[in-house]
C-alpha positions as CSV (number, residue, x, y, z in Angstrom):
1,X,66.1,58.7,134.4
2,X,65.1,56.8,137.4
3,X,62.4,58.3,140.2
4,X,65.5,57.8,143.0
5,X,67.0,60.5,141.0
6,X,64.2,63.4,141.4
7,X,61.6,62.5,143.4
8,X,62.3,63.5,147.3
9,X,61.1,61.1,149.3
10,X,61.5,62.8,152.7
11,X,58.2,65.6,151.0
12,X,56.1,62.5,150.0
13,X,52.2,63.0,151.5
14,X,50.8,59.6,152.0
15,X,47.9,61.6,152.7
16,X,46.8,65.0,151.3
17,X,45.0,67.1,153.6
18,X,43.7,69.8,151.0
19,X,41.0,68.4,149.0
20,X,41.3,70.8,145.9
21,X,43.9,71.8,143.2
22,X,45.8,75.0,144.1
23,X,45.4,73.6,147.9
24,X,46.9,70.4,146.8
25,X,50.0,72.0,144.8
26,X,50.8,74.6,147.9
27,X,50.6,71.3,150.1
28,X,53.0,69.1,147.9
29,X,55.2,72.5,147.2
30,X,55.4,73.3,150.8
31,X,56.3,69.9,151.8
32,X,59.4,70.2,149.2
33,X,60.2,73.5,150.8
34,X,60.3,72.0,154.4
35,X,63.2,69.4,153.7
36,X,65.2,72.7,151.8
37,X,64.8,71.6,148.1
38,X,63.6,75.3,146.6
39,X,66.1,77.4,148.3
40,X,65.4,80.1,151.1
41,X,62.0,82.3,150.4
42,X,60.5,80.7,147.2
43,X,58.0,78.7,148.2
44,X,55.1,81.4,147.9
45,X,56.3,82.2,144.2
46,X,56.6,78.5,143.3
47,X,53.3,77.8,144.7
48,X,52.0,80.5,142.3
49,X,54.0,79.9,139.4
50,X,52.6,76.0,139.2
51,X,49.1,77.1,139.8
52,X,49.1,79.9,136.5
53,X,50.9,76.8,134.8
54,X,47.7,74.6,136.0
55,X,45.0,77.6,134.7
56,X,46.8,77.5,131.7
57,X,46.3,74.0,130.8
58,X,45.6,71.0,133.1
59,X,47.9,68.7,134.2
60,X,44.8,65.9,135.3
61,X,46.1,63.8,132.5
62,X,42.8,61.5,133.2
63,X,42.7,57.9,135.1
64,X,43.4,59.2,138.6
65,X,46.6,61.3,138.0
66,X,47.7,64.7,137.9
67,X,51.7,65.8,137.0
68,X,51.6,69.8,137.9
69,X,55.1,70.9,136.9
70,X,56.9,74.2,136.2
71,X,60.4,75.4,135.2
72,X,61.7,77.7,138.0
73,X,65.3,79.6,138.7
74,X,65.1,78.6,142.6
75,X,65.6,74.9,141.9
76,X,69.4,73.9,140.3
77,X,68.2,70.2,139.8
78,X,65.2,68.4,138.9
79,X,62.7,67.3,142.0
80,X,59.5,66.3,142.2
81,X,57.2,64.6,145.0
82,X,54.3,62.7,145.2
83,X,51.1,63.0,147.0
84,X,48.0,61.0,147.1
85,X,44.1,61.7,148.1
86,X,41.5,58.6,149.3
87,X,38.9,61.3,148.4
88,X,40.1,62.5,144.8
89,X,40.5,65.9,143.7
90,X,39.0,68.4,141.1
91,X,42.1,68.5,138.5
92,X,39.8,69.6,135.7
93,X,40.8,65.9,134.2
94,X,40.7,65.3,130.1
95,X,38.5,62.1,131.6
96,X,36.5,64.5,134.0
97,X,37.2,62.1,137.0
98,X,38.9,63.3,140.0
99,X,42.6,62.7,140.5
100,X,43.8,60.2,143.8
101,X,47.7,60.8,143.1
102,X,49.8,64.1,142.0
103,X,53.8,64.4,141.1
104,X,55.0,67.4,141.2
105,X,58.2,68.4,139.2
106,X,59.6,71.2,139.8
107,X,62.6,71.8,136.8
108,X,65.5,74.4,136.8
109,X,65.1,76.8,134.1
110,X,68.2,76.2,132.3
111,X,68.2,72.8,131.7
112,X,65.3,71.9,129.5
113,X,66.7,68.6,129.2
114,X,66.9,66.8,132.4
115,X,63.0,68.0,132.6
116,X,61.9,65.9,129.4
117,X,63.5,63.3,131.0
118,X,62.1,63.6,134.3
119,X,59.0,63.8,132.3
120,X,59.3,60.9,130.4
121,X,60.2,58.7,133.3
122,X,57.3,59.7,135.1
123,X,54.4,59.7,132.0
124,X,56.1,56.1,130.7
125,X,55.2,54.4,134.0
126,X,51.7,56.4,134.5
127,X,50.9,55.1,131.3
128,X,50.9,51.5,132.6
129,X,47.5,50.8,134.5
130,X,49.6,48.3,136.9
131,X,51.6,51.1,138.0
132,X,48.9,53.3,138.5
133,X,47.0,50.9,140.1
134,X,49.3,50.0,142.8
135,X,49.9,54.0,143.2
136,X,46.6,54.6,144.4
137,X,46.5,51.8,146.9
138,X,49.9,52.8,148.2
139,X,49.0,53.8,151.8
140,X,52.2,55.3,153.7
141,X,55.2,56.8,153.0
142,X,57.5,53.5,153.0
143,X,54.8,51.8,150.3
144,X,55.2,54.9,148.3
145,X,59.0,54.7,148.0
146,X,58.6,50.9,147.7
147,X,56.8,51.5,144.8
148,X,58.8,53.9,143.0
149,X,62.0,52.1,144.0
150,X,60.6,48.4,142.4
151,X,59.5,50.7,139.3
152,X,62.8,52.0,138.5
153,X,64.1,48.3,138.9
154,X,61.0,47.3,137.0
155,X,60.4,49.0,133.9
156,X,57.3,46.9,133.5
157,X,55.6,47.9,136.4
């Protein structure tokens, strides 16, 4: 699975204005809301849902990145977005360091599948430094896309 086929570009934050988690998540959740990808009225109960998802176990998975996702009925496809901080967040890291870029997923219930893959597309190219690397010094919404668009093209990057 590619990132053109979840991520919504038009709820991309080149710049996150909350500077910690559950601000951060109700930011990048919000912004999906806005352009209509969770349906009419589910915002506030996503927001919350991701947050008791983060308490439960963190999703700072250490170097810079955090990948908050849930499994929620309002969605009927897979989307996620992308936000980054020049500040860094508290994400409760396994590294302990704060976190500059988040992608958020945000699954449908019933289909477990197209989640893993979402997943694994997004943890196979955060695994590469390069990639993460040229995340964090994205600046803007068009370098973002750029950048995910050249990685699905790339699987090296």
């Amino acid at each position: 699975m590619k990132f053109a086929d979840f991520v919504c570009f038009e709820a991309i934050i080149p710049e996150l204005q909350a500077n910690d988690r559950d601000g951060v998540i109700a930011e990048l959740v919000s912004a999906l809301d806005k352009v209509g990808q969770l349906g009419k009225g589910n915002c506030e109960e996503i927001i919350k849902e991701v947050i008791k998802r983060e308490k439960e176990a963190s999703t700072g998975m250490g170097k810079g990145v955090a990948v908050p996702h849930v499994k929620h009925s309002a969605v009927k496809d897979v989307v996620a977005t992308v936000g980054q901080s020049g500040t860094g967040i508290d994400f409760s890291s396994l590294d302990k360091q704060p976190v500059y870029s988040v992608i958020l997923l945000i699954s449908p219930v019933d289909n477990p599948d197209k989640h893993l893959q979402a997943m694994e597309s997004i943890f196979k190219h955060l695994q590469q430094e390069k990639f993460r690397k040229f995340l964090r010094q994205s600046r803007g919404l068009e370098q973002i896309e750029d950048l995910l668009i050249e990685a699905d093209e790339s699987p090296s990057l």
